[in-house]
Wavefront OBJ file of the C-alpha trace (Angstrom):
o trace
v 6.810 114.541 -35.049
v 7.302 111.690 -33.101
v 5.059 108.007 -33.613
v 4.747 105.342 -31.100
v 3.899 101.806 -32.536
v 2.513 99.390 -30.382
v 3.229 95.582 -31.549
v 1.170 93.002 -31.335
v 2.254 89.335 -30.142
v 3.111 87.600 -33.230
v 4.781 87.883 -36.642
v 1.553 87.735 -38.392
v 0.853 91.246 -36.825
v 4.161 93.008 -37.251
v 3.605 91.943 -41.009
v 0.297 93.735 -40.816
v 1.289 96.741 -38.906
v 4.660 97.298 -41.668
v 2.052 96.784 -44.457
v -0.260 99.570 -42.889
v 2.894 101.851 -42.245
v 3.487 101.195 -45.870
v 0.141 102.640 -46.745
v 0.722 106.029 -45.146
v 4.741 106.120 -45.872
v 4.124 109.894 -46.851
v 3.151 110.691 -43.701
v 5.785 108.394 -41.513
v 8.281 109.797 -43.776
v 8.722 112.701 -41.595
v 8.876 111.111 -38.151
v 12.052 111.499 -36.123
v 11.241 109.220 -33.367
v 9.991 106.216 -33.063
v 9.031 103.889 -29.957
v 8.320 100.097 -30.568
v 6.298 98.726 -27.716
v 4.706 95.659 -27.727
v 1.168 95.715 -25.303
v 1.340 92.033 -24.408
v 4.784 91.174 -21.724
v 4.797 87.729 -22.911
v 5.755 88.799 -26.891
v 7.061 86.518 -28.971
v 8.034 85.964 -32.300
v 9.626 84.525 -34.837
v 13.557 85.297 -35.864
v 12.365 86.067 -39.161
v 13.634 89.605 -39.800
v 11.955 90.565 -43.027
v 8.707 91.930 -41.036
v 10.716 94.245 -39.009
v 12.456 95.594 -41.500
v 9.698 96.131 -43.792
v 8.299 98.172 -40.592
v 10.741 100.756 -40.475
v 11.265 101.215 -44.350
v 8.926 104.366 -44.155
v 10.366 105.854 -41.423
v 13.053 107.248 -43.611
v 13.798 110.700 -41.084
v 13.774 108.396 -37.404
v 16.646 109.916 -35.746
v 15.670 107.978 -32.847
v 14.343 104.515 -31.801
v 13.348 103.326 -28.853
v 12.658 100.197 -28.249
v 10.901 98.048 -25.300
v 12.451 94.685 -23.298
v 10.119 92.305 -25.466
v 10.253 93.718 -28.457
v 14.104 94.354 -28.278
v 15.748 90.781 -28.796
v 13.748 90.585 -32.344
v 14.395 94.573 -33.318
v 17.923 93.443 -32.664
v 18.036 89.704 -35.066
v 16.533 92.254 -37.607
v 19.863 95.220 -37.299
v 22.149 92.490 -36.816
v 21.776 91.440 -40.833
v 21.900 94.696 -42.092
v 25.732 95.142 -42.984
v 27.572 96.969 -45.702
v 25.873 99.346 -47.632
v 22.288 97.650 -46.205
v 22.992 99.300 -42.777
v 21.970 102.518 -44.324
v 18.893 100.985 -45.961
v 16.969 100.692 -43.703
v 16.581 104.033 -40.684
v 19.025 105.987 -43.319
v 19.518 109.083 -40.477
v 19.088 106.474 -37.211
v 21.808 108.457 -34.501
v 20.479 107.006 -31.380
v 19.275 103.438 -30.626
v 17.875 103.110 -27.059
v 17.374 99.281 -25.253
v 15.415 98.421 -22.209
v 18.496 95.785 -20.544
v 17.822 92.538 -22.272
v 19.887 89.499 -23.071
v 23.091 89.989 -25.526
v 21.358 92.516 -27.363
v 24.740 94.338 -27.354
v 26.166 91.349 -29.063
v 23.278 91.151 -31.633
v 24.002 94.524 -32.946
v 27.726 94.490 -33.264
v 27.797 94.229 -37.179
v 25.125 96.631 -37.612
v 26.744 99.753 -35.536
v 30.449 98.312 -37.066
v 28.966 98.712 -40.784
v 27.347 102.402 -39.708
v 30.839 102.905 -38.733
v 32.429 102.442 -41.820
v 29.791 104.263 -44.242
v 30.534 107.207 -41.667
v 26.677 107.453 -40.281
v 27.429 106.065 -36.547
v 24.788 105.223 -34.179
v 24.681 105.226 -30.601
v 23.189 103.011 -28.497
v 21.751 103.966 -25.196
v 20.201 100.895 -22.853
v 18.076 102.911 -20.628
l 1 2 3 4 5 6 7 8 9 10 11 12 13 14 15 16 17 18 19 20 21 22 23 24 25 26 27 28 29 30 31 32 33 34 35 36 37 38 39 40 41 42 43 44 45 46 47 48 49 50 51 52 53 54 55 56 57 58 59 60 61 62 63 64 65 66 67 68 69 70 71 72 73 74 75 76 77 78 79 80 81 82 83 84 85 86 87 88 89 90 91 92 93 94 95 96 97 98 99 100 101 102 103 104 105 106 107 108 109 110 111 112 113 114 115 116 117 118 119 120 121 122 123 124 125 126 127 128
């Protein structure tokens, strides 16, 4: 089963689309890929990263995420403090991470693919 979410353009709507994911986490809790698009090429939001990781809490089987240019920087803030035991948290089974070319995202991520490492549940990123 695979879901695509389309994002919004602000942190006000991430926070509503995790809170309606959390209303039909039974259902998302099967999903094994998941695309984050945002419909609007001017996105923008705050570093904040609580929203995006309350997003893909109920996506608990995503082998897979994808993840658009705009939406990538912020996806990125939010992996990047996720380290020690955390980094399993949140995407438990995540294998494959795949970037549209943006910024450092590379950079941004470093902890958060170095503390998969180490709890033995690698991911691998892709920038496609």
């Amino acid at each position: 089963m695979n879901v695509d979410v389309k994002v919004l353009s602000s942190e006000l709507w991430v926070s509503l689309v995790a809170w309606l994911c959390s209303m039909f986490s039974s259902l998302l809790s099967c999903v094994e890929r998941l695309d984050i698009r945002s419909r609007d090429t001017t996105f923008r939001c705050g570093v904040d990263a609580g929203p995006w990781l309350e997003l893909f809490h109920p996506f608990i089987a995503v082998q897979s995420l994808y993840v658009s240019k705009d939406v990538g920087p912020f996806v990125a803030v939010a992996l990047q403090g996720l380290t020690g035991d955390r980094a399993t948290g949140v995407l438990p089974v995540l294998r494959e991470l795949f970037f549209e070319p943006s910024g450092s995202l590379w950079e941004s991520i470093q902890s958060f693919m170095a503390a998969r490492q180490l709890l033995n549940r690698p991911v691998t990123v892709h920038y496609c």
